[in-house]
Steps between C-alpha positions, in 0.01 A plus 500: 500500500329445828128512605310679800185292509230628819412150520108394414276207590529297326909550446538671151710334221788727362521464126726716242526597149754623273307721278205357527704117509459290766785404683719258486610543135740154409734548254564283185774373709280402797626764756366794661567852652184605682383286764213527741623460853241361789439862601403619201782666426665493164895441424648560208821384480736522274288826368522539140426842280151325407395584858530878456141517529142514640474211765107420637474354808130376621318357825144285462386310767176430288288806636723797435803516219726833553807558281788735503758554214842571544761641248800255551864715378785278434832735491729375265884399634755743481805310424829697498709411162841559605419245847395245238779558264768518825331136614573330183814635434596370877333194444697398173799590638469300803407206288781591259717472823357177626570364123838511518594379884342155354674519184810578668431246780425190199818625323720424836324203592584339099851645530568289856326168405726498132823576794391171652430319215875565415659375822315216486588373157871607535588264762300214644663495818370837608167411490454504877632848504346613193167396681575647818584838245145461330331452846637845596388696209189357490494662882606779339220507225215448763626768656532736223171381385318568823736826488307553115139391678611730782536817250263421253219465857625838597435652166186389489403604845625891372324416148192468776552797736579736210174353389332576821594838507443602173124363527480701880645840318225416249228490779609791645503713194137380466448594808642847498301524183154441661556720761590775270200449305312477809621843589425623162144403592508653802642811363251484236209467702642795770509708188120438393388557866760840451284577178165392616549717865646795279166469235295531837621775614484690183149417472451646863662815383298516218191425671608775781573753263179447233300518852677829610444639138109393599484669757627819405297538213195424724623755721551764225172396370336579838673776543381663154123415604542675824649793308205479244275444754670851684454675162146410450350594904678804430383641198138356625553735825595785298188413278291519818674792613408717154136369499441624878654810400282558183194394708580789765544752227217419348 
């Protein structure tokens, strides 16, 4: 969790709590997963399902103290079972394997010393020979034990790699996991704008329309007046008109 400090004179110290605990918190065991670096920033490493939370990260250089919290989100691992299950199942068989090339490489090596043994003790006078015989397949067990070394080297070197690979498929389903949940997000967020735009324009249309409505009625409305207003000069002119008349009759 970084910081983005403007800077302040004098230089502000970073400081950050856990909800509402100062950090560093030391374990029983002495050990810690938060640690303040010389930027300020915090790293949390190896992050733990107790740091799902509210983080609150603060500046004082003894005149001014601002703070700003932060919601720290720690995704669990997705951990394919049938990977796991395929990894132990290779690794006990390659053990298995390695298991018996030394059993079967001790059973030779008893089997050829008890051969010489037997030479020896049959005949005195073939002791030279009988040496020269052990000398040979003791060559020959060096060699079959550097061949056993050899094997059981290479077997751990593909123990490694498969290893390896499994952990890299691992970090790329992770990968391809944030990404889809960052386009989730994004999809999300395109449909809210979609929604808020479309919520907009219906209020528009609304306001549009209610104003039209407006101003029709205020036209009808001025238009009855005028037509009132009609009515009434008229049957005041023809009022006029009767009283002129009954005055020139008169």
């Amino acid at each position: 969790v970084s910081t983005q400090s403007t800077g302040g004179t004098p230089a502000p110290v970073v400081t950050w709590k856990r909800n509402g605990v100062a950090l560093p918190m030391v374990k029983p065991d002495g050990s810690t997963n938060h640690v303040i670096q010389a930027d300020g920033a915090l790293l949390i490493s190896p992050a733990e399902t107790g740091d799902d939370t509210m983080f609150t990260c603060t500046g004082t250089n003894g005149f001014n103290s601002v703070s700003k919290e932060i919601q720290v989100m720690v995704a669990a691992a997705v951990v394919n079972d049938t990977i796991v299950y395929s990894s132990l199942s290779i690794g006990l068989l390659l053990l298995l394997c390695l298991l018996i090339l030394i059993m079967v490489y001790l059973y030779k090596r008893s089997k050829r010393r008890k051969k010489v043994d037997i030479a020896i003790s049959a005949n005195g006078t073939d002791t030279v020979y009988a040496n020269e015989k052990m000398l040979e397949k003791m060559k020959k067990e060096e060699e079959e034990r550097r061949r056993a070394e050899e094997e059981a080297a290479r077997l751990k070197k593909e123990r490694e790699d498969k290893e390896r690979e499994e952990k890299e498929l691992q970090e790329k389903l992770e990968e391809q996991r944030r990404k889809e949940e960052e386009i989730l997000r994004q999809e999300e967020e395109a449909r809210k704008i979609l929604e808020e735009e479309k919520m907009k324009k219906e209020a528009e249309e609304r306001a549009r329309v209610e104003e039209e409505e407006r101003l029709r009625r205020e036209a009808e409305e001025k238009e009855r007046l005028e037509k009132e207003l009609a009515e009434r000069l008229r049957l005041e002119a023809e009022e006029k008109a009767r009283l002129e008349a009954e005055e020139k009759a008169r």
